[in-house]
N, C-alpha and C positions, 0 to 999 in steps of 0.2 A: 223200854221206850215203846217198843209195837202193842205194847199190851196198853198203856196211857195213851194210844192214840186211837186203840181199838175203842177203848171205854167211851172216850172223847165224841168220835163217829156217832156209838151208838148211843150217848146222852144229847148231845148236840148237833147230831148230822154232819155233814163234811164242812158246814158253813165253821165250824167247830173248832176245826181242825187245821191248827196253824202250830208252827215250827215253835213255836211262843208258848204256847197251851201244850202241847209235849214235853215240851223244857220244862215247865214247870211241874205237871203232874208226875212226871220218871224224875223229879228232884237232880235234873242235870242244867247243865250249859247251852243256849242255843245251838254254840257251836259243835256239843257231843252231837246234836240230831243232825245237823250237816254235813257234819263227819260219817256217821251212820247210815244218813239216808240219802244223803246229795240235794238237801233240799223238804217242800212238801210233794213236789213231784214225788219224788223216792218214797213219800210216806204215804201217798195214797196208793201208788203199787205195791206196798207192804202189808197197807187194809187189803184190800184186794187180794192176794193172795193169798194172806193168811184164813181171810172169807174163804173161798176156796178150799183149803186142806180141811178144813174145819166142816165144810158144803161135805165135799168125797167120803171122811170118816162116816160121816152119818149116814150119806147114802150107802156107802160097802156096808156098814153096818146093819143097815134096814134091809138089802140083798140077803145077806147072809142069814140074817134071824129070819129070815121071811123063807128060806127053803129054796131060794132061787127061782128061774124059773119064772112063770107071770104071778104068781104069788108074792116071790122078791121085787118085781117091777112094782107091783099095787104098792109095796111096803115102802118102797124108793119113792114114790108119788109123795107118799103121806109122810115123810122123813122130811123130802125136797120142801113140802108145806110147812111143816112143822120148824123148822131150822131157818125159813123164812118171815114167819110170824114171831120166831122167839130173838132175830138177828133184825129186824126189819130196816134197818139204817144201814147195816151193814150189807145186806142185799142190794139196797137199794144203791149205796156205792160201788158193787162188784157190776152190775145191769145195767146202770145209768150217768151219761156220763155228766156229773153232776158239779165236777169242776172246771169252769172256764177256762179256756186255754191246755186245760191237762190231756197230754197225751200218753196214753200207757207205753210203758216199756216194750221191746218186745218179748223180753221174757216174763212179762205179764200177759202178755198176747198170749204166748206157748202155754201158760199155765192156766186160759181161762178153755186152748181147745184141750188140754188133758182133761181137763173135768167132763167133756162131752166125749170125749175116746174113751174114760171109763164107763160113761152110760154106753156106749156103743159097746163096749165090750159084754156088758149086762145084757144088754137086747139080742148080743150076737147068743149069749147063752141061753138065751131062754127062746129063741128060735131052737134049740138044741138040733144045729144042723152046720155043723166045720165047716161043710164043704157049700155050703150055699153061697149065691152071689154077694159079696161084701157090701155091693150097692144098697140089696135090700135091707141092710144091718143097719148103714147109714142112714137110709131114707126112715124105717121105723121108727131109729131112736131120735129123728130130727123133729117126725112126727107127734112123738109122744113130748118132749123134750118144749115144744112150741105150747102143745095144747097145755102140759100143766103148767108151764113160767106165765103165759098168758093167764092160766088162772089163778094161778096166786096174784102174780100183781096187781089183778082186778079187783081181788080180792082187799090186797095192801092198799090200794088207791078208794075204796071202798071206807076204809078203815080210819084212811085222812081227810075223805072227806063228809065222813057223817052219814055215809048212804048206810044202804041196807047191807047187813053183815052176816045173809048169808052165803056162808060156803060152798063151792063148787066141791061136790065131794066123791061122787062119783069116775075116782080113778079107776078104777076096774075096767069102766067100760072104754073109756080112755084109752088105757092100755090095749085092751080087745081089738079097737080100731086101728091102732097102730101096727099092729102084729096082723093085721088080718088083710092089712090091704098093701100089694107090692110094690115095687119100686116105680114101677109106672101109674101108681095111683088107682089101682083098679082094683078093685076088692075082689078077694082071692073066693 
């Protein structure tokens, strides 16, 4: 069923996405999706999260192939873009809240700050310093974390409305400024 309503999201947007059109695409019962999900409540937290594991895979993965490190970060920008461009409905439901009256769960909540505590934890490595102030960990990857969603979505909105398509591409330096300037904002 999560997977028919993923598809749904990403063919037809959330507008898409009714207890109805599940039932029918997973070849079940209204009532299996209610039972399941408690609803479309439940089913847009299930988009949502599953966006999410799916978001972290790729970025640990782009970390890792990338060597760690500001290398691993540059490679996490371009993943972060990448899995936004190729998901773009479904970003757009994890970022925006695009259902009237919908309010996340909160173990939707919890699982959209685990996504940003494992970029914190990336940034915290690639500061390669344990013992540094945690603040500064935070504030980088908030930093870095702002400027690329901001540019993607620009990007996305670019995309929907027929503007110009070019790309913000320049993570590298992105990341540079994050890393480079400290908790209090002052460049190191």
């Amino acid at each position: 069923m999560l997977d028919s309503a993923i598809a749904i999201v990403e063919a037809q947007g959330t507008a898409g996405l009714t207890v109805r059109a599940v039932a029918k695409a997973a070849g079940c019962s209204t009532m299996g999706v209610y039972t399941h999900f408690s609803g479309k409540s439940g089913l847009i937290d299930a988009v949502v999260e599953a966006g999410f594991d799916s978001l972290d895979a790729a970025l640990d993965r782009a970390f890792e192939d990338g060597g760690g490190g500001r290398d691993g970060l540059i490679a996490t920008g371009l993943a972060y873009r990448t899995w936004a461009l190729e998901h773009a409905p479904q970003f757009h439901t994890m970022f925006v809240p695009a259902v009237a009256g919908h309010q996340p769960s909160d173990t939707t909540r919890d699982r959209t700050w685990d996504s940003f505590f494992a970029h914190r934890a990336r940034v915290a490595a690639a500061l390669d310093s344990a013992d540094a102030d945690p603040t500064a960990w935070h504030e980088a990857a908030a930093r870095m974390w702002a400027t690329l969603h901001g540019h993607v979505s620009l990007e996305l909105l670019r995309r929907t409305h027929a503007m110009s398509d070019e790309p913000f591409s320049d993570y590298a330096a992105a990341v540079d400024v994050a890393l480079a300037v400290d908790a209090r904002g002052v460049a190191n």
